[in-house]
C-alpha positions as CSV (number, residue, x, y, z in Angstrom):
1,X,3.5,56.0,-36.3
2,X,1.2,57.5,-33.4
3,X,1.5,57.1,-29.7
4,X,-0.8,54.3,-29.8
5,X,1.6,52.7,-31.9
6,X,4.4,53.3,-30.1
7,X,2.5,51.6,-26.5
8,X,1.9,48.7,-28.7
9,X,6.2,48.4,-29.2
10,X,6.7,49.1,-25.9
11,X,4.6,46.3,-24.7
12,X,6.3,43.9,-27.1
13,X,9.9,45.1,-25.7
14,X,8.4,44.1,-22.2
15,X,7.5,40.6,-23.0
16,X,10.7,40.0,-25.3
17,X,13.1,41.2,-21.7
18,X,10.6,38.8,-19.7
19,X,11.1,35.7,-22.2
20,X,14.4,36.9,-23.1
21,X,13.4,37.0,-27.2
22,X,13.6,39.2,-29.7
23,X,11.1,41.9,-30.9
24,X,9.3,41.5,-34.6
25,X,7.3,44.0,-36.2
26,X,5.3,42.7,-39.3
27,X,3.9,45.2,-42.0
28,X,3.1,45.3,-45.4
29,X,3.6,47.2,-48.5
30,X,2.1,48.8,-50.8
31,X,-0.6,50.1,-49.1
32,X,-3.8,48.0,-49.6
33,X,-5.7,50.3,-51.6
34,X,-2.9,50.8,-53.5
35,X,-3.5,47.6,-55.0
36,X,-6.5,46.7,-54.8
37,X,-7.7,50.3,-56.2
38,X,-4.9,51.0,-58.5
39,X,-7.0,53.5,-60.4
40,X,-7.7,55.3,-56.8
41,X,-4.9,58.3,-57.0
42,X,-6.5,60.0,-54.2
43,X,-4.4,58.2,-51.5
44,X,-2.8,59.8,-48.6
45,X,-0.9,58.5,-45.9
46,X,0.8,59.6,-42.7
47,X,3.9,58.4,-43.3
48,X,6.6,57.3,-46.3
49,X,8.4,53.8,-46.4
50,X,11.5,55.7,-45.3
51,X,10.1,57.6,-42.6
52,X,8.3,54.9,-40.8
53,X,12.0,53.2,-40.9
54,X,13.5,56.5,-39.2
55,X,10.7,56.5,-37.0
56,X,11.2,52.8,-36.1
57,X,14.9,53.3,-36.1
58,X,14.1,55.2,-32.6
59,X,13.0,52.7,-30.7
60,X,14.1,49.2,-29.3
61,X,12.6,47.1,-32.2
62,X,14.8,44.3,-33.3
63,X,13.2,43.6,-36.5
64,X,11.0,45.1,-39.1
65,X,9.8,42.6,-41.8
66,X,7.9,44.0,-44.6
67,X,6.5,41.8,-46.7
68,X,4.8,42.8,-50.5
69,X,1.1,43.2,-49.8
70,X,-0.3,41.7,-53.6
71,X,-3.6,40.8,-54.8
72,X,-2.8,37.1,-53.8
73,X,-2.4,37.8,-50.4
74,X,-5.4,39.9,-49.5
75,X,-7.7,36.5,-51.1
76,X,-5.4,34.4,-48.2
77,X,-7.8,33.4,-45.4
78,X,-7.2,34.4,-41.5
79,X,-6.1,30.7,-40.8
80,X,-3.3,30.4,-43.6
81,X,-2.4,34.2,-42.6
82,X,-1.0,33.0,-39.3
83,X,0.4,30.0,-40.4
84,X,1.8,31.3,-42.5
85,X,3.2,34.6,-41.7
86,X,3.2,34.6,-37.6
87,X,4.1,30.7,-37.0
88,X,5.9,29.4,-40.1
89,X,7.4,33.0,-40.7
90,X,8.4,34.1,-37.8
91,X,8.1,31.5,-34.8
92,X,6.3,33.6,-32.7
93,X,5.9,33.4,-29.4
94,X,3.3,36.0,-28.4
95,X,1.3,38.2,-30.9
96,X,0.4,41.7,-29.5
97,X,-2.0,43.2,-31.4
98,X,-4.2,46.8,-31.4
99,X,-7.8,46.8,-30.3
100,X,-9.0,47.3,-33.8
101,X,-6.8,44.5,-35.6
102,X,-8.2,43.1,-38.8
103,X,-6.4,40.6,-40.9
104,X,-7.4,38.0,-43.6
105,X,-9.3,37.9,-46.6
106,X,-12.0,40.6,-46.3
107,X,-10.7,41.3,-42.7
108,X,-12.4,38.8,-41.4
109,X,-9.8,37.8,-38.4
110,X,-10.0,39.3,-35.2
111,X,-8.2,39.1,-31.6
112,X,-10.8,36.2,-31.1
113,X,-9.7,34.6,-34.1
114,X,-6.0,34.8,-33.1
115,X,-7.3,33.4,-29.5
116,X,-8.4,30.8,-31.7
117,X,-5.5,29.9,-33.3
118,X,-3.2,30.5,-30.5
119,X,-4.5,27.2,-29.4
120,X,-4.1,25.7,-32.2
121,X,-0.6,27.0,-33.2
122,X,1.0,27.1,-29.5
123,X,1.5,30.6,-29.2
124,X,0.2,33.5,-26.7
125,X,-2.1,36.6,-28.0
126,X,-2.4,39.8,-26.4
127,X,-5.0,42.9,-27.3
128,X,-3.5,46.6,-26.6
129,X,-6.6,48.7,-25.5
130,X,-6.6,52.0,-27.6
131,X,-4.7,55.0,-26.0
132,X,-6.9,57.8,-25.0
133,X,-5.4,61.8,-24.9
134,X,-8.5,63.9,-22.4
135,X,-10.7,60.9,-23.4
136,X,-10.0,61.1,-27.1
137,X,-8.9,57.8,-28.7
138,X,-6.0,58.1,-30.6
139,X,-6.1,56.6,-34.3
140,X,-4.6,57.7,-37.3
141,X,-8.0,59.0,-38.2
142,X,-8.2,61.4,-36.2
143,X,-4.7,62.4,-37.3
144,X,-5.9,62.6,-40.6
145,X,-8.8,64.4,-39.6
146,X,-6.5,67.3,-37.6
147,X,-4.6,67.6,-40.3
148,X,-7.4,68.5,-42.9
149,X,-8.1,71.3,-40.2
150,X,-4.4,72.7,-40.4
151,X,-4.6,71.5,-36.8
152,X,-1.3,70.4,-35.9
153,X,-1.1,71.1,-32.0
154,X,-4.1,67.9,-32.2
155,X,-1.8,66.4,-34.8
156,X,1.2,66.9,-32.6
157,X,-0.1,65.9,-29.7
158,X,-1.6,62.5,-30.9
159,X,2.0,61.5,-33.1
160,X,4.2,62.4,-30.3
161,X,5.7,64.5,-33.0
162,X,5.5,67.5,-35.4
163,X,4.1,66.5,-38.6
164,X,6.8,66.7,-41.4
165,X,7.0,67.1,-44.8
166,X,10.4,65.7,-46.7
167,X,12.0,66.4,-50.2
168,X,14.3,68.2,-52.7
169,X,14.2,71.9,-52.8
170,X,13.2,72.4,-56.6
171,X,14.0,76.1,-58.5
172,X,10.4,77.5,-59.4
173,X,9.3,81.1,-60.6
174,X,11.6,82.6,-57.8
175,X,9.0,84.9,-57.0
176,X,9.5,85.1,-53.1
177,X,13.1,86.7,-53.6
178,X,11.6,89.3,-55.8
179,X,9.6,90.9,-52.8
180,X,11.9,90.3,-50.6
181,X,11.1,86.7,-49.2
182,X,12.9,84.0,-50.6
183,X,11.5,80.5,-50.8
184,X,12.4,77.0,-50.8
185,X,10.2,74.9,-52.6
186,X,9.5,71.5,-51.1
187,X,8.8,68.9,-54.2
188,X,7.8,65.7,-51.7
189,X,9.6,62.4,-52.0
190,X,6.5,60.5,-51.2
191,X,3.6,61.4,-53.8
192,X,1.2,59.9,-51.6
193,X,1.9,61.6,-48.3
194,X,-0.4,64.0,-46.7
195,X,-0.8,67.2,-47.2
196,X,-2.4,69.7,-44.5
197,X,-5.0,72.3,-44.9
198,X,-3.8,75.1,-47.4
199,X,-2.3,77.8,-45.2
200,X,0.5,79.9,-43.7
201,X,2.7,77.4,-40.8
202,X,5.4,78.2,-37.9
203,X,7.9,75.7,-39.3
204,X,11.0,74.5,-38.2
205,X,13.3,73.1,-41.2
206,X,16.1,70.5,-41.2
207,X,18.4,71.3,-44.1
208,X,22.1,70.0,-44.6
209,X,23.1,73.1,-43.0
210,X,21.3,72.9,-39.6
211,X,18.0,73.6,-38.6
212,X,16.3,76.7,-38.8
213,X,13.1,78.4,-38.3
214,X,10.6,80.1,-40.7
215,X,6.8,80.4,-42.4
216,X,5.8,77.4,-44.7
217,X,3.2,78.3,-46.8
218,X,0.7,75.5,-48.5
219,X,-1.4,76.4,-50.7
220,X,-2.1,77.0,-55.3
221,X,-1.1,81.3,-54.9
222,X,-4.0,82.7,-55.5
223,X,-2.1,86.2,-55.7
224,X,0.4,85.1,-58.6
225,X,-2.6,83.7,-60.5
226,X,-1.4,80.7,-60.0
227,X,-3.5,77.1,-61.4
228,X,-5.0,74.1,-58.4
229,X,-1.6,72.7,-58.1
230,X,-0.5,72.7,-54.5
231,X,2.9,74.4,-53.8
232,X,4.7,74.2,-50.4
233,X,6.9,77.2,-50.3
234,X,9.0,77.9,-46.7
235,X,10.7,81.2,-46.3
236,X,13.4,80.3,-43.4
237,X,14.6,82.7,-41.1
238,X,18.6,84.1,-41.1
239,X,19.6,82.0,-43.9
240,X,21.2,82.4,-47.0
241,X,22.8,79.2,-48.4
242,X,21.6,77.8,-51.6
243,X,19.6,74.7,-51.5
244,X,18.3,74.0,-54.9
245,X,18.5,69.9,-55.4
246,X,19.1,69.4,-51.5
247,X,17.0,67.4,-48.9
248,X,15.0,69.1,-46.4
249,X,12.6,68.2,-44.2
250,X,10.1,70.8,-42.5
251,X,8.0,70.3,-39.7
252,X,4.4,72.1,-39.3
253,X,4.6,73.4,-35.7
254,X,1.2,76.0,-35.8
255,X,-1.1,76.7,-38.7
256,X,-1.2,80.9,-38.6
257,X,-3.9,81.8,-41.2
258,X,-5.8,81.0,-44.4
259,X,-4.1,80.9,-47.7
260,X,-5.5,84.5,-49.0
261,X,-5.3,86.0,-52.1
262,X,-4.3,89.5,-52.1
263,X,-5.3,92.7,-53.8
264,X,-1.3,93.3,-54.9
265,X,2.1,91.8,-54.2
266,X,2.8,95.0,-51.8
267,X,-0.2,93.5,-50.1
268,X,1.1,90.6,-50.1
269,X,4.9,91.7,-49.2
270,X,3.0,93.0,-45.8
271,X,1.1,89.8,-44.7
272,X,4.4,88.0,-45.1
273,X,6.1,90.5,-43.0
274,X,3.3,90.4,-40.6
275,X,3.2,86.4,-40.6
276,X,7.2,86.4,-39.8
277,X,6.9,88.3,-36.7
278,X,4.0,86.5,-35.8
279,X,6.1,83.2,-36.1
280,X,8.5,84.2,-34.3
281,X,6.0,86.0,-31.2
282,X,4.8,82.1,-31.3
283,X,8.4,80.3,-31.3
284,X,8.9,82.3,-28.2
285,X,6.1,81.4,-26.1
C-alpha cells in the first residue's frame, strides 16, 4: 500500500458517492511467484496479509475480496478474467484501474483490453495516471529499491508511512543487557516481508505497553561472531517491562550508520551509546 495506491481508492470512493454504490477492491493471494516459483524462497514483499487489511481498514473501502491466486487461474485468459471475476463476481459498475495494470494469462490484458470488454460487458473503465513525488513516479519498486539503500525518508515519503516491521519478541543470547543495552528481538510474523539494508535505525516501537522510542539494529553481529542470519534487535528508550512472547511492531524512521563490526564489546558499548544520543538529537529535529 503506497500513495499511488491509496489515489487509486480515493477515486473509486468518488465514483461509488456519485452512483451511490459500494466500493470493491479485488486482490489475490498468494503472491504470484509464490506459486508459480515455489522453489523461489527469495521473495520479499512490502506488506503481510494482515497488514494490508490494517492498512485498508483506514480508509473508506467497503469491501476487500481476496480471492486464492492458483496455477489454474494464472492459465485463465483476459476475457474469462472479467467475466468472470469483475462482471459475474462482482457486478461492477466501473473498473478503475493503475496505469500499469496487467491481468490474464501471461498478462496479456491491458486498460485497452478492459475498454474492450467494457463494451462488451456494459460496464465503465477508468486508467489512474501514476502519482509523481518531485517528478519521481511512485511504484513499489522504487520502494523496494529505497529500502535496499536503508533509505527510509524515500521509503517514507512514497508509502505515506514509516516502514514497519511486526512480530513476537523472542529470548536470544541476551547479550545487549550484558553491556548495558537490552534488546528486543523481533522474530517477523511474515517470513516473506522485507527486510531493509543491514544497519543501526531511529525507531519508534508499538508494544502492548505504549509506544516508545529507540535504535533498531539489522544486521548478522559481526562483533559477537555471529553466522549470515539476520537479526533485528531494538534497544527502546525508558523502558523496562518484559516482552518476551509479546507483539510489537517497529517502525524504521532514519537509517543512522552501517552495521560495523567492532574491535571489542567496550567498543561496541560506545557506538551504541553514541547511536542513542544520536537518535534522540534526530527525534528532536
Amino acid at each position: 500500500m503506497h500513495l499511488g495506491h491509496k489515489s487509486l481508492l480515493q477515486r473509486i470512493a468518488e465514483i461509488a458517492k456519485r452512483v451511490d454504490g459500494e466500493t470493491v477492491l479485488l486482490s489475490f493471494y498468494p503472491h504470484p511467484r509464490m506459486v508459480l516459483y515455489p522453489e523461489d524462497h527469495r521473495i520479499s514483499l512490502l506488506t503481510s496479509p494482515e497488514e494490508k487489511i490494517a492498512e485498508l481498514s483506514k480508509t473508506a473501502l467497503d469491501h476487500l475480496v481476496v480471492h486464492p491466486f492458483t496455477s489454474e487461474l494464472s492459465r485463465l485468459s483476459a476475457f474469462d478474467y472479467v467475466r468472470d471475476f469483475l462482471v459475474k463476481g462482482i457486478n461492477a459498475h466501473t473498473v478503475v484501474v493503475g496505469h500499469d495494470h496487467r491481468f490474464g494469462r501471461n498478462r496479456e490484458g491491458d486498460f485497452k483490453t478492459l475498454q474492450e470488454l467494457s463494451d462488451v460487458f456494459g460496464f465503465q473503465v477508468e486508467e489512474i495516471p501514476a502519482l509523481e513525488i518531485d517528478d519521481i513516479e511512485i511504484s513499489s519498486t522504487k520502494i523496494r529499491s529505497a529500502l535496499e539503500r536503508g533509505d527510509m525518508e524515500v521509503a517514507t515519503t512514497f508509502l505515506g508511512h514509516p516502514y514497519s516491521l511486526s512480530g513476537k519478541v523472542i529470548k536470544n543470547r541476551q547479550l545487549g543487557s550484558t553491556i548495558g543495552f537490552p534488546t528486543a528481538n523481533l522474530q517477523l510474523g511474515f517470513q516473506h516481508k522485507m527486510i531493509p539494508a543491514n544497519g543501526v535505525y531511529v525507531s519508534h516501537v508499538q508494544t502492548p505497553f505504549g509506544a516508545f522510542n529507540g535504535v533498531t539494529n539489522i544486521g548478522i553481529r559481526p562483533t559477537m561472531g555471529d553466522s549470515d542470519k539476520v537479526h533485528i534487535e531494538t534497544h527502546i528508550f525508558d523502558f523496562d517491562n518484559n516482552l518476551y512472547d509479546e507483539a510489537v511492531t517497529i517502525e524504521l524512521l532514519f537509517r543512522l550508520r552501517d552495521e560495523m563490526k567492532f574491535t571489542s564489546v567496550d567498543v561496541l558499548r560506545s557506538a551504541i551509546k553514541t547511536d542513542c544520543e544520536n537518535a534522540k538529537q534526530w527525534l528532536r529535529g
